[in-house]
C-alpha positions in Angstrom: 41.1 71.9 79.3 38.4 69.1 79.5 36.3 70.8 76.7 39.3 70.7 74.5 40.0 67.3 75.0 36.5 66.0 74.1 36.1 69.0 71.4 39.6 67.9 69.5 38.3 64.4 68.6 34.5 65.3 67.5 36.0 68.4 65.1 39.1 65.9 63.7 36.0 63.0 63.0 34.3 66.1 62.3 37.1 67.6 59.3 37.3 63.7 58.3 34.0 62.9 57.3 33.7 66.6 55.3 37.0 66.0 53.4 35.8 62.4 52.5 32.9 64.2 50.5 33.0 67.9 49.7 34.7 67.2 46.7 32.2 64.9 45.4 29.6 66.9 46.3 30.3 69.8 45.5 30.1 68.4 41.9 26.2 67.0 42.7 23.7 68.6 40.8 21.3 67.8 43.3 21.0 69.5 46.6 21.2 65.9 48.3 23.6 62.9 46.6 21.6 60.1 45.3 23.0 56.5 46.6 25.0 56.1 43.6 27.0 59.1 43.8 27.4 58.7 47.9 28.9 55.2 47.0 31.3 56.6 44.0 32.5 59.5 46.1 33.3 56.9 49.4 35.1 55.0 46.0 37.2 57.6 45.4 37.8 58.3 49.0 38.6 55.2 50.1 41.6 55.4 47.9 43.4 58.3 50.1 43.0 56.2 52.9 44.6 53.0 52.2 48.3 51.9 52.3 49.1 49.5 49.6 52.1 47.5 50.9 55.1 47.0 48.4 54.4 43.4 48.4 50.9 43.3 46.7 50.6 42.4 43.8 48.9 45.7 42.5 50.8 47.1 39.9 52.4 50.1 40.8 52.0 51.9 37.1 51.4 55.3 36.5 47.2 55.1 37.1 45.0 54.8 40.1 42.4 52.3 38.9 39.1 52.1 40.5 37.5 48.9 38.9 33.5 47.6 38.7 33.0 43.9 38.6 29.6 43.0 37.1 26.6 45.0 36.3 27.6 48.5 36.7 25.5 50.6 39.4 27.2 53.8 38.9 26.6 54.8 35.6 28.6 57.9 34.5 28.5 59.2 37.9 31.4 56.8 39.1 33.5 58.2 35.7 32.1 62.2 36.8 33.3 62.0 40.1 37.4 60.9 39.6 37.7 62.9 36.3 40.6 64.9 36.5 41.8 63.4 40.2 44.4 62.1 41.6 46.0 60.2 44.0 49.1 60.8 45.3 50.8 61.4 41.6 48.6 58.7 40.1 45.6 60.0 37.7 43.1 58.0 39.0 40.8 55.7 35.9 37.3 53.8 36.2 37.4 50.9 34.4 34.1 48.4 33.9 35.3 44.8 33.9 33.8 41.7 33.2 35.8 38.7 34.3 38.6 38.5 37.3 41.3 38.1 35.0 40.9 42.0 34.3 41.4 42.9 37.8 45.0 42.4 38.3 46.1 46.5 37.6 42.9 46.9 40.2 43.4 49.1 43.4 39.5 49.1 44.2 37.3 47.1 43.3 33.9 47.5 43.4 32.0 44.0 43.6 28.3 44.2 42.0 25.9 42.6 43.4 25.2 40.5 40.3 28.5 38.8 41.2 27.1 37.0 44.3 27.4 33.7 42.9 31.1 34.6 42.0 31.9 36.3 44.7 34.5 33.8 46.8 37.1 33.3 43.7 36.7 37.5 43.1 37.7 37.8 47.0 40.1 35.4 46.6 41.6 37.1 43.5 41.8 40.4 44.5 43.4 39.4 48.1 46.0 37.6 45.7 46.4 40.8 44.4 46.3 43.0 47.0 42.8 44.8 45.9 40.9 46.8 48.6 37.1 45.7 47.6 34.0 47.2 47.8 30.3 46.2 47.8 26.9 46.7 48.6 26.2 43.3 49.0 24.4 42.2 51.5 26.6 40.4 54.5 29.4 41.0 52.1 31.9 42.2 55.1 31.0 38.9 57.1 31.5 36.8 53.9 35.6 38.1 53.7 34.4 41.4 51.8 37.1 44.2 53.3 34.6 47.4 52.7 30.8 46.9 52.9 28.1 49.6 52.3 25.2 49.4 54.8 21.9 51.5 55.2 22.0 53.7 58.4 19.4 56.0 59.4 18.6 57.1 56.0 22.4 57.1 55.3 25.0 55.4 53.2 27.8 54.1 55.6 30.1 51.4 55.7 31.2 48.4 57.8 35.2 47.4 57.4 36.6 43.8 57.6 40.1 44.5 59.1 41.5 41.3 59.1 40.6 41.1 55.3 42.7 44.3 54.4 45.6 43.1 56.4 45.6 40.0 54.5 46.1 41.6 51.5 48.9 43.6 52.6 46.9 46.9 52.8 46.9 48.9 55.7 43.4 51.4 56.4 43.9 54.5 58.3 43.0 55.2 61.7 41.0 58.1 60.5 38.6 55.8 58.1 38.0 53.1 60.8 36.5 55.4 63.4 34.1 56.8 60.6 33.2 52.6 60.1 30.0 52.0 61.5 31.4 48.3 62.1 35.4 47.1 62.1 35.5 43.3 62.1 38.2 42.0 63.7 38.7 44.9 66.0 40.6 44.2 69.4 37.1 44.6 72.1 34.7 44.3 69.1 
């Protein structure tokens, strides 16, 4: 009974971390996923793991939008990896956006790194609005980021900033935290 117990929670983290990229992968041309596709699949599968309150001020049309703010690090691979996707019953888009003002119809948004100087009021927006963001900025978590991708032994991972999400109204699942690396805010972190 022992082995179970410990065998149940390895094989469920186990079955999470496969179903958050065999879809994407699958797709790869490449035997192994360059950064950029590693990132735009964890995109895409962020989005199945997030509860967007009724409250937030996303609106709740008929498309999943996965948004870039800033210079665009994706490419088409971003575009490649939701086409024809869903979430739930919504289609899911990309769409490339320039200024914050675009964001509002937002559910993720993916913060460049050439947005640094920018990158309070975009936090601030997209809280407002009740935006789970993404980035690959450096310290970005610490800084009020709510998803952060970090370097790990030759891996993409990422870091979560809870009290960030819950600010926003969104709620993560239990599932996606224990595959953090890092959760911020964490009761005994």
């Amino acid at each position: 009974m022992r082995v179970i117990k410990i065998f149940l929670p390895s094989f469920a983290l186990g079955i999470v971390l496969w179903s958050l990229f065999a879809a994407s992968w699958a797709r790869a041309e490449q035997p192994h996923p360059t950064e950029p596709q590693i990132e735009a699949a964890y995109l895409y599968n962020f989005g199945k793991f997030v509860t967007w309150s009724n409250t937030s001020g996303v609106s709740t049309g008929e498309v999943f939008e996965i948004c870039v703010l800033g210079k665009d690090p994706f490419g088409p691979i971003l575009d490649a990896t939701v086409a024809g996707e869903s979430i739930g019953d919504k289609k899911i888009t990309t769409r490339k956006i320039s200024n914050l003002q675009e964001s509002s119809h937002c559910r993720v948004l993916f913060i460049s790194s050439s947005e640094e100087s920018r990158l309070k009021p975009a936090l601030a927006a997209a809280k407002n609005g009740g935006t789970l963001t993404v980035s690959d900025m450096p310290h970005f978590a610490d800084k009020g980021g709510m998803i952060q991708f970090v370097p790990r032994d030759n891996r993409i991972r990422f870091e979560v900033n809870l009290p960030a999400t819950e600010e926003a109204g969104l709620t993560l699942s239990s599932e996606l935290l224990k595959v953090a690396v890092k959760v911020i805010g964490k009761p005994g972190n």
